[in-house]
VODRENVEX-582242 format. One line per 8 residues: their letters; for each residue x, y, z of N, C-alpha, C, O. Coordinates in steps of 0.1 Angstrom, whole numbers. Layout:
BEGIN
a	X,Y,Z,X,Y,Z,X,Y,Z,X,Y,Z; ...
This chain:
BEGIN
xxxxxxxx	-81,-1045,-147,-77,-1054,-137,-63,-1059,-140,-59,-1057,-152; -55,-1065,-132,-39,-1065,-132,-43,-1079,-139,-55,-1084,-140; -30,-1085,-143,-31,-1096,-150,-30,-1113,-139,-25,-1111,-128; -32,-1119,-141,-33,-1132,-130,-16,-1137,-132,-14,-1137,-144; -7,-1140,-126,6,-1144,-122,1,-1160,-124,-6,-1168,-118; 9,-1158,-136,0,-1174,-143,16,-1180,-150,18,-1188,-160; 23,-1177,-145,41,-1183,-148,43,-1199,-138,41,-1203,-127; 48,-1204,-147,48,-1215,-145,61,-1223,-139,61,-1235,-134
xxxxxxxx	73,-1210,-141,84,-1214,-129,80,-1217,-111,71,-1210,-107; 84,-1222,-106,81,-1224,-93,88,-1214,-87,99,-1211,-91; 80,-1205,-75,82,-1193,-72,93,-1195,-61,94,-1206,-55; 103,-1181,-56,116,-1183,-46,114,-1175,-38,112,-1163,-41; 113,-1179,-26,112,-1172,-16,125,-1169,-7,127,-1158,-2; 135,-1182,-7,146,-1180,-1,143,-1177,14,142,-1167,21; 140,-1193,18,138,-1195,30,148,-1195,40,147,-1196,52; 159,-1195,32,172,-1202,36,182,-1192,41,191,-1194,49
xxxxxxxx	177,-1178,35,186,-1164,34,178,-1154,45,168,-1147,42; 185,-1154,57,179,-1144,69,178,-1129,55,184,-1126,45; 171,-1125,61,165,-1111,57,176,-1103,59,185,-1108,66; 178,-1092,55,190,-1086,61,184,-1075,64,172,-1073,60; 193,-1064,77,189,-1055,82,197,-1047,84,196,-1044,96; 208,-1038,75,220,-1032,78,216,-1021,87,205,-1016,84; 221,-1015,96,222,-1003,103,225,-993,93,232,-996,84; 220,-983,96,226,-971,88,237,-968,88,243,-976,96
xxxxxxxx	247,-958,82,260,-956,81,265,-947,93,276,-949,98; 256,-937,99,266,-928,101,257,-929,115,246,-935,116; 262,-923,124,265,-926,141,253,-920,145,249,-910,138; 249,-923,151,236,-916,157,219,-913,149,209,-907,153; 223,-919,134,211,-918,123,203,-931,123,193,-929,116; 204,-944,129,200,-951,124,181,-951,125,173,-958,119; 178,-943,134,166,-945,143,155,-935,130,143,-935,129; 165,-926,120,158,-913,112,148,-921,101,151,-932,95
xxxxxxxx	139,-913,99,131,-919,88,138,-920,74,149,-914,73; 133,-926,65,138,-933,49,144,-920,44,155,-919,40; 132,-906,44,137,-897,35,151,-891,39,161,-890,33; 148,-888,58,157,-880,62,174,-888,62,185,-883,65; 170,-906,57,186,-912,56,189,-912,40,200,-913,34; 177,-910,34,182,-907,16,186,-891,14,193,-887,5; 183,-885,23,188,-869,23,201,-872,28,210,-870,20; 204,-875,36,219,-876,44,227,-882,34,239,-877,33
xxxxxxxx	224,-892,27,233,-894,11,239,-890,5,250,-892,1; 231,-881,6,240,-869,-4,243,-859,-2,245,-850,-11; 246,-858,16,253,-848,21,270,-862,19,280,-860,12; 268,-871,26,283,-880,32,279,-891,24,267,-893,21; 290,-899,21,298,-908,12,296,-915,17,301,-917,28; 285,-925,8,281,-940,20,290,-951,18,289,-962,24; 298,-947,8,314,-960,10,321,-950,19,330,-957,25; 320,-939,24,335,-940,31,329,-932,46,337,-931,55
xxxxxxxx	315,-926,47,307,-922,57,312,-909,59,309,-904,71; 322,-896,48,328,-890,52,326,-875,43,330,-878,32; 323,-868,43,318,-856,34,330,-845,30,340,-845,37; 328,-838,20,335,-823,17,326,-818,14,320,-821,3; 323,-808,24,313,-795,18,319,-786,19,327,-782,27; 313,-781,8,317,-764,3,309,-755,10,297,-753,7; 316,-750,19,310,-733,20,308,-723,16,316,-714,16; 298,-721,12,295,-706,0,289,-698,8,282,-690,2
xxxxxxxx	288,-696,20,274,-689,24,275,-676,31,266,-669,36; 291,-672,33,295,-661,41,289,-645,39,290,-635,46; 282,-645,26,274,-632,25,266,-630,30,261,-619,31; 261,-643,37,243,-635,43,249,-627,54,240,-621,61; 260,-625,56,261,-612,67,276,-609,66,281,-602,74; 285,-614,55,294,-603,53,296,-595,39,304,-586,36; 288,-599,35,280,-595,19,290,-603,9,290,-615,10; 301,-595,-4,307,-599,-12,325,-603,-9,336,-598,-12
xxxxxxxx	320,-614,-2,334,-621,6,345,-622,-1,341,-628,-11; 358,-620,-3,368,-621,-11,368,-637,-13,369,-645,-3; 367,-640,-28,366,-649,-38,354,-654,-33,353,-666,-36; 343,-648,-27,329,-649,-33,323,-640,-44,312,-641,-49; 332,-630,-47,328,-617,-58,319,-622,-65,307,-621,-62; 320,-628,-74,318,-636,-84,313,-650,-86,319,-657,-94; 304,-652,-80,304,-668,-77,304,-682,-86,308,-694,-84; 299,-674,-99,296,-680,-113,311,-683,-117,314,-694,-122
xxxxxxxx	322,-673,-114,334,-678,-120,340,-682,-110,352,-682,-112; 337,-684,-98,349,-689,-89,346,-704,-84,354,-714,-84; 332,-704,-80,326,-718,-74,319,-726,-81,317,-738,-78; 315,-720,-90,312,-734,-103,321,-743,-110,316,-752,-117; 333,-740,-109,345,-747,-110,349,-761,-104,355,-770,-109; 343,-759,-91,346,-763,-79,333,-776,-77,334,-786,-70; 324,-773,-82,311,-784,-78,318,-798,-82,322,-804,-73; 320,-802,-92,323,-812,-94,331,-823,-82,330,-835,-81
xxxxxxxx	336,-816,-75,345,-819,-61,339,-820,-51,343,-828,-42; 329,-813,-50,323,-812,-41,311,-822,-32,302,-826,-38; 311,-824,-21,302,-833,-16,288,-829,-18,279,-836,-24; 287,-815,-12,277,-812,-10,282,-790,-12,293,-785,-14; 270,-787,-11,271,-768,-13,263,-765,0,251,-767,0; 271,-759,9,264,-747,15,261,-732,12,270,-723,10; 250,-731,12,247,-717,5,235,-713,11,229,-719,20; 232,-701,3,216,-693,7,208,-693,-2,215,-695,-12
xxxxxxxx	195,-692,-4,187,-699,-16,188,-684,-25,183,-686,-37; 193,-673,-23,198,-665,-30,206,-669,-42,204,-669,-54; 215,-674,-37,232,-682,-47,224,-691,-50,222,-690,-62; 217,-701,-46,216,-714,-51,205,-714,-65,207,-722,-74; 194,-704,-65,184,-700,-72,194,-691,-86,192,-692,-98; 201,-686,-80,205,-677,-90,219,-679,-101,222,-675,-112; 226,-687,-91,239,-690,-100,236,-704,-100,235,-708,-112; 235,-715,-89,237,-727,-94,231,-736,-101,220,-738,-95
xxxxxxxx	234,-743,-112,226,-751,-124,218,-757,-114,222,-756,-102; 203,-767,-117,198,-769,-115,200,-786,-117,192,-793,-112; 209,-791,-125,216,-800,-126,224,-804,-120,227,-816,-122; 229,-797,-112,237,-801,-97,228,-814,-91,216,-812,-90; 232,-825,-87,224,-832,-83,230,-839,-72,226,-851,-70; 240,-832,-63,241,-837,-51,238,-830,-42,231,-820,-46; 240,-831,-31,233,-823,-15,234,-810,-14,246,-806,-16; 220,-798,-11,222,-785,-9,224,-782,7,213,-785,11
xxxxxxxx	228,-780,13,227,-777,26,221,-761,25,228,-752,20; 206,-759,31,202,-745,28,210,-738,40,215,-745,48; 213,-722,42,212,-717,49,200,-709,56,195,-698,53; 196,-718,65,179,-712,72,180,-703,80,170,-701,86; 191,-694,85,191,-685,100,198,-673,89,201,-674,77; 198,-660,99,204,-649,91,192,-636,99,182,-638,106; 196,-628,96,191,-614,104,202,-600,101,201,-592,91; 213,-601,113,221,-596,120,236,-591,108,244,-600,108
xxxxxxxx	239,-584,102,253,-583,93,263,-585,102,261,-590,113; 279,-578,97,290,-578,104,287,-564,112,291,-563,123; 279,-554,106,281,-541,114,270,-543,128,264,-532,132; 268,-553,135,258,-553,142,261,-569,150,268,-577,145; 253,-571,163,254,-583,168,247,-592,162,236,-590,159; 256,-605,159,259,-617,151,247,-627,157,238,-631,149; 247,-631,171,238,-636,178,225,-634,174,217,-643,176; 222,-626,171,206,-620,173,201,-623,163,195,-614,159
xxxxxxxx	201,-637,153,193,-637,144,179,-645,147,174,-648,158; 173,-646,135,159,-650,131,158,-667,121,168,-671,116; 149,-673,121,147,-681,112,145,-673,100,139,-663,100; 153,-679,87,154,-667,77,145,-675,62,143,-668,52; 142,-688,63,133,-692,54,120,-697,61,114,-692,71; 114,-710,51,100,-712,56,98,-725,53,98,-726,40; 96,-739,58,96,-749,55,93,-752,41,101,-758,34; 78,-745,36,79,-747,20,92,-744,8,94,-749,-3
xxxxxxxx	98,-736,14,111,-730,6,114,-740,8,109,-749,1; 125,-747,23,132,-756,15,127,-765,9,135,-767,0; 116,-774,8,109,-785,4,107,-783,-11,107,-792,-19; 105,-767,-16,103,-762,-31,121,-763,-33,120,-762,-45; 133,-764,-30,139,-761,-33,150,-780,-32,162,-782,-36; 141,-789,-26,146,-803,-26,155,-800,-18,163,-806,-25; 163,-797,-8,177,-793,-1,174,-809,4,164,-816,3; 189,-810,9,190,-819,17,192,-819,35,191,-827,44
xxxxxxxx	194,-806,34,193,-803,48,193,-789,51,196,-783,41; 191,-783,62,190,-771,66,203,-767,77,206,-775,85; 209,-754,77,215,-753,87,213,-735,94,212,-725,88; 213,-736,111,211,-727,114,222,-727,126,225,-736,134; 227,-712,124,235,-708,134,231,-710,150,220,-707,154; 242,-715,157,236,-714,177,244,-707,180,253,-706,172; 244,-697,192,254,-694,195,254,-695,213,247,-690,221; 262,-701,214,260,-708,230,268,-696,235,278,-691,229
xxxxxxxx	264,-692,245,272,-679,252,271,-671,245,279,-662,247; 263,-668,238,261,-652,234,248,-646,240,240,-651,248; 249,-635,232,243,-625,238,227,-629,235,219,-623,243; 222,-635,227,212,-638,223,209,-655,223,199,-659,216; 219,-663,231,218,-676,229,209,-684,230,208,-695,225; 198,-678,238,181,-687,238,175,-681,226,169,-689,218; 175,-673,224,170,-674,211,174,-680,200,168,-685,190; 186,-679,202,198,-692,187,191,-700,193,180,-700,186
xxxxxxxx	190,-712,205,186,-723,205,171,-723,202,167,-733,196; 163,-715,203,150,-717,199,147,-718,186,139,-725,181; 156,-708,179,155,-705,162,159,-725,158,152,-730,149; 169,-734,166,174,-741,158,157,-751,165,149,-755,156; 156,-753,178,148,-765,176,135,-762,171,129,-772,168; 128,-748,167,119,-747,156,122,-756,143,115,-765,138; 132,-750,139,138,-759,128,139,-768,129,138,-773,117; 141,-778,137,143,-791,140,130,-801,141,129,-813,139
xxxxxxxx	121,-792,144,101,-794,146,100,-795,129,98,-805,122; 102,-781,122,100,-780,113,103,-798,99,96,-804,90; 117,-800,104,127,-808,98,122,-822,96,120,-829,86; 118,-824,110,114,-840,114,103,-836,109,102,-845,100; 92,-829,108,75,-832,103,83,-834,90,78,-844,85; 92,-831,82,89,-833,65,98,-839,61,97,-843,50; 111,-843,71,121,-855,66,138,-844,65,150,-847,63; 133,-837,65,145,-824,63,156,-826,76,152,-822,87
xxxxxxxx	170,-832,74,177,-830,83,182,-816,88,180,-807,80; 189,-811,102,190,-801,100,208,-803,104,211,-815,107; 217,-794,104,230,-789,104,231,-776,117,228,-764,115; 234,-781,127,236,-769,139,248,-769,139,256,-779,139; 252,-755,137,266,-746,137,266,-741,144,259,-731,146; 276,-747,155,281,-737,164,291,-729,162,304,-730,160; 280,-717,164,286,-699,161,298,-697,171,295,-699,183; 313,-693,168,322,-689,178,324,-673,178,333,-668,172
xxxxxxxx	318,-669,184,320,-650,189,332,-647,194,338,-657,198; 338,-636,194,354,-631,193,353,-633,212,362,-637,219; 339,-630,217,344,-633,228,341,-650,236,341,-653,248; 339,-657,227,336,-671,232,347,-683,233,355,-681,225; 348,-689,237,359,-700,240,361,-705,224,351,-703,216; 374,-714,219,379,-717,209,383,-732,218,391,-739,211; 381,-737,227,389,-749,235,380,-763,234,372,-764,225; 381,-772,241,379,-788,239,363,-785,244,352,-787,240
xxxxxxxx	370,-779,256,356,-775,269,345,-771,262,334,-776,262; 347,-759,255,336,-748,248,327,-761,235,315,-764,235; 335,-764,229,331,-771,217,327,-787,224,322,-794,215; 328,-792,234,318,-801,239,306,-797,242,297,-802,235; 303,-788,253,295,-780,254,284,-775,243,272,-776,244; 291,-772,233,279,-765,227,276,-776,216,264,-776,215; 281,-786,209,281,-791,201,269,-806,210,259,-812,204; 274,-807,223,263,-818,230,250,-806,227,242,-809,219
xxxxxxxx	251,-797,233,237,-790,235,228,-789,224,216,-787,226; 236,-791,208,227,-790,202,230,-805,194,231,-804,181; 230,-814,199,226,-826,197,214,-832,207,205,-840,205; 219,-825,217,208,-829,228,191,-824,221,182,-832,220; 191,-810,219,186,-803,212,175,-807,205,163,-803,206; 184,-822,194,177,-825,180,185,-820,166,180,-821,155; 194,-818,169,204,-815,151,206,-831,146,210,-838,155; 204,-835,136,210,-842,128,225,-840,128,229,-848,136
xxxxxxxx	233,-834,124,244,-831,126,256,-818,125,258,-813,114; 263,-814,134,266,-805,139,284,-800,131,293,-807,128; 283,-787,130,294,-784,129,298,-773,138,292,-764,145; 313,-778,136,321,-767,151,335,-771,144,338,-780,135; 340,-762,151,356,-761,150,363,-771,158,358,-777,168; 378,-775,151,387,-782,153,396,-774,165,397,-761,166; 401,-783,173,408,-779,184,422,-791,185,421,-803,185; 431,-784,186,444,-790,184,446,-801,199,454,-810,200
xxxxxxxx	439,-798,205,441,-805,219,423,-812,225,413,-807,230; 425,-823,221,413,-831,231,406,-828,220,398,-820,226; 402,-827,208,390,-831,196,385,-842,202,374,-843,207; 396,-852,201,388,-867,196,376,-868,217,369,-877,221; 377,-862,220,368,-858,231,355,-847,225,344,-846,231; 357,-843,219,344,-835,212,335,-845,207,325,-847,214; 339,-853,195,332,-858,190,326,-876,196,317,-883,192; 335,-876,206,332,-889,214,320,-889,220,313,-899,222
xxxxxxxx	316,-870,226,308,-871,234,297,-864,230,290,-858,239; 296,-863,217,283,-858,204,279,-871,200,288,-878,195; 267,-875,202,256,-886,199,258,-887,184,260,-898,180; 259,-874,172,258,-876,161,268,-872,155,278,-869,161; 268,-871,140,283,-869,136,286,-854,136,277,-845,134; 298,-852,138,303,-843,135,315,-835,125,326,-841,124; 315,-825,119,320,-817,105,326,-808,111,321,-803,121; 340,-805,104,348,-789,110,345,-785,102,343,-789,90
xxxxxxxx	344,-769,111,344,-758,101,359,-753,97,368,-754,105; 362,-749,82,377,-745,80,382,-733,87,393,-732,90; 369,-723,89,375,-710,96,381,-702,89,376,-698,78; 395,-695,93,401,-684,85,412,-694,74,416,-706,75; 415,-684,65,420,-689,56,439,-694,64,446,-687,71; 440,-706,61,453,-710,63,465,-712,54,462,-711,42; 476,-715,56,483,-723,43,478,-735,40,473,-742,48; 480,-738,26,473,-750,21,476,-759,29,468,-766,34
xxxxxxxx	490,-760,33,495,-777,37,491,-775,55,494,-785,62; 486,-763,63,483,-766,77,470,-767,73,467,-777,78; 459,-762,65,448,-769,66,446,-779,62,436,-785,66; 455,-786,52,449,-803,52,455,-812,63,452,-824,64; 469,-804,73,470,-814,84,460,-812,93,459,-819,103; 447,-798,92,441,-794,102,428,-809,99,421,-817,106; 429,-807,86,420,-817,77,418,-833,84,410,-838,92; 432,-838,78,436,-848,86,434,-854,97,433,-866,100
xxxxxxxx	435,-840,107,438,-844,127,425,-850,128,422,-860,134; 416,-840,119,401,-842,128,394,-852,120,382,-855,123; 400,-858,111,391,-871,106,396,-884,116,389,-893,122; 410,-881,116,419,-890,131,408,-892,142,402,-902,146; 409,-877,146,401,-879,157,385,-881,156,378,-879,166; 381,-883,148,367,-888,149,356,-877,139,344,-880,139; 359,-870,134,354,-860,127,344,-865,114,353,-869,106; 335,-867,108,326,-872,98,328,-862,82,322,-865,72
xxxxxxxx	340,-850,84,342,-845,72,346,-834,76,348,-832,88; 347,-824,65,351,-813,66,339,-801,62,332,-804,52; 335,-790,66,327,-781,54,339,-763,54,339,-752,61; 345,-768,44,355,-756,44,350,-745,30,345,-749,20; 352,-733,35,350,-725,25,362,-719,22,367,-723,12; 369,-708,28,376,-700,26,390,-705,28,398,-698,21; 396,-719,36,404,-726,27,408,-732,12,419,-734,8; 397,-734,7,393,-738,-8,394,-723,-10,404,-717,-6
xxxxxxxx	383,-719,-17,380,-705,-25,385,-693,-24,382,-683,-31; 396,-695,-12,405,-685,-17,417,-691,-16,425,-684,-10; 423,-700,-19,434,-711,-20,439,-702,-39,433,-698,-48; 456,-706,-34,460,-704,-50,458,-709,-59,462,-707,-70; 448,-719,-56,447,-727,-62,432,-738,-61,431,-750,-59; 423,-729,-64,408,-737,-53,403,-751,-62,392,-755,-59; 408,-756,-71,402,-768,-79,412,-775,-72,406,-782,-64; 422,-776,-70,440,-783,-65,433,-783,-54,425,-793,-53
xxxxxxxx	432,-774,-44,428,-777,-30,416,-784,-24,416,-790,-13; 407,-782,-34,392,-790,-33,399,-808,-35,401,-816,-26; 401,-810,-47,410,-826,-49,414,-828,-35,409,-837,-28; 424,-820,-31,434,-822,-20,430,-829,-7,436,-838,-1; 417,-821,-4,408,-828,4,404,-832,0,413,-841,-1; 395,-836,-6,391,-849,-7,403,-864,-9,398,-875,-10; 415,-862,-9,420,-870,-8,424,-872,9,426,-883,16; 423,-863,12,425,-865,32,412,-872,35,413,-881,42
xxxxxxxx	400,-870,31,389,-869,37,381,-883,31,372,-889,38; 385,-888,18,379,-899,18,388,-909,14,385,-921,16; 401,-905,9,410,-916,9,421,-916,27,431,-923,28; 419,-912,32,428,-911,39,443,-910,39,452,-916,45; 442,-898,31,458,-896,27,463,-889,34,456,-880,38; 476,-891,39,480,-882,53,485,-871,46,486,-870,34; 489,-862,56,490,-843,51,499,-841,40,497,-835,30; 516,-849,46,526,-845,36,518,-847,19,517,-837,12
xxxxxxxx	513,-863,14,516,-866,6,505,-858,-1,509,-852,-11; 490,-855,3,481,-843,-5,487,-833,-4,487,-829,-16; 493,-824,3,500,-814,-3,509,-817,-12,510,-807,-20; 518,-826,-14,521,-834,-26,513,-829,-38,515,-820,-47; 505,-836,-35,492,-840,-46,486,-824,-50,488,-821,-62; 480,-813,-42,484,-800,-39,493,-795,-53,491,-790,-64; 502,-799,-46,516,-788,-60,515,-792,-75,516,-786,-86; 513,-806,-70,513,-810,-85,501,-805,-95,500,-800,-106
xxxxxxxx	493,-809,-86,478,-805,-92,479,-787,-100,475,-782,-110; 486,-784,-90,480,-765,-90,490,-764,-105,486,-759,-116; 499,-769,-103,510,-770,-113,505,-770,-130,506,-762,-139; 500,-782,-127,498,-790,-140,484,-782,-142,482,-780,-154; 472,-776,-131,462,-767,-142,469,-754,-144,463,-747,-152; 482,-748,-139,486,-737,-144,495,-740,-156,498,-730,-162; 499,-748,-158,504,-751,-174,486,-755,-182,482,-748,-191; 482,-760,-178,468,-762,-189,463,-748,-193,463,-745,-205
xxxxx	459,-739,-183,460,-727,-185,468,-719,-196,463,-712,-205; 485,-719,-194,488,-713,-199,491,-714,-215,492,-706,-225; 492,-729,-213,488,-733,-233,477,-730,-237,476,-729,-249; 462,-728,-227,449,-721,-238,454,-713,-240,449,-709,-251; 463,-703,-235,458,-685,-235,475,-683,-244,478,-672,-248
């Protein structure tokens, strides 16, 4: 039997102090259950509501991506910086420590390689996987206008059934095909549809003209994808525009990891992304960085 509360201080209730009731942080989550807002934690930065994820995940259909060769020596470097890891439970099972203890973003879709149509995939895990694997969220390719687009939408709101019965947010990535729009128009469009949907939160590409219109008219938050590899200093003004314009982070892969410099570049952003440092001065920060580990470097060796 518990013991009798036999203390003889007079007990405080704090009649005096309204209860408090903060809203959740991030735009369109307040309504999600406990787990699915302690998972989102540790995707985005609950002082600054703003993420850097890493993209690792480009092999499930282009296989050994230039500066994915090797993942143990390129992107383990890089965790420490990192908000969160996107990956496939391939990579994540097999190279990354298990002591990582911030946000996995699984990759749940996949099927289709580069030699074949991109659209046409499958749900590629199984609720118990991610749940055996703790992720913090799932993400599955849409591809609005393609060739197989009702089925991308069906693959994502399974997942989304799947997500909500066990607290698992999900991440809808809107897929851009060589023949699909890159404009304000396209990426409203698809980015509402799979908010409409049920995504927790969505990534799509940055558009130089009318962004802050993308994300105005997405219920939840929204992440750029980095896309193709750029010069360091146009991806961190690409970085910049879209936090300006309303953007909730970045999830760049192939800016970082194949950068001259992918620890310098990882910093870099994160100085756009959660200090709000404008473009000149992180690429600033950029040179110096890259600088000063290529002298550390060259006094080990």
């Amino acid at each position: 039997m518990p013991e009798v509360d036999e203390s003889e201080r007079e007990k405080q209730f704090y009649t005096d102090i309204p209860v408090k009731n903060r809203p959740f942080f991030l735009k369109g989550c307040n309504n999600l259950d406990w787990g699915m807002k302690n998972r989102l934690s540790k995707i985005f930065n609950p002082k600054t509501g703003k993420t850097v994820m890493l993209a690792i995940d480009h092999g499930y259909f282009q296989g050994p991506t230039t500066g994915l060769e090797r993942v143990d020596v390129t992107i383990l470097p890089l965790l420490p910086y990192a908000d969160t890891l996107m990956l496939t439970r391939g990579i994540l099972r097999a190279i990354i420590p298990p002591t990582f203890d911030k946000g996995i973003v699984l990759r749940a879709s996949g099927g289709p390689s580069v030699l074949n149509e991109l659209s046409n995939e499958e749900i590629a895990i199984d609720i118990d996987e991610a749940i055996r694997l703790n992720v913090a969220a799932m993400a599955v390719q849409v591809f609005i206008g393609g060739q197989f687009e009702t089925k991308s939408v069906h693959n994502m709101t399974r997942l989304v059934d799947m997500g909500n019965r066990y607290g698992i947010p999900v991440l809808g990535v809107t897929a851009v095909g060589k023949d699909m729009g890159r404009d304000a128009k396209y990426m409203r469009l698809a980015s509402r549809i799979l908010a409409e949907l049920g995504v927790t939160y969505v990534k799509t590409y940055y558009t130089e003209k009318d962004f802050d219109t993308v994300t105005a008219s997405c219920p939840v938050p929204i992440v750029i994808a980095g896309g193709k590899k750029l010069p360091e200093k146009d991806a961190l003004t690409m970085a910049y525009r879209a936090i300006q314009d309303g953007a909730a982070g970045v999830d760049m892969g192939r800016n970082i990891f194949q950068s001259d410099s992918p620890v310098a570049m990882i910093k870099a952003i994160r100085k756009i992304v959660h200090d709000r440092e404008k473009p000149e001065a992180a690429f600033e920060f950029f040179l110096e960085e890259k600088n000063r580990l290529e002298g550390n470097k060259k006094r080990k060796t």
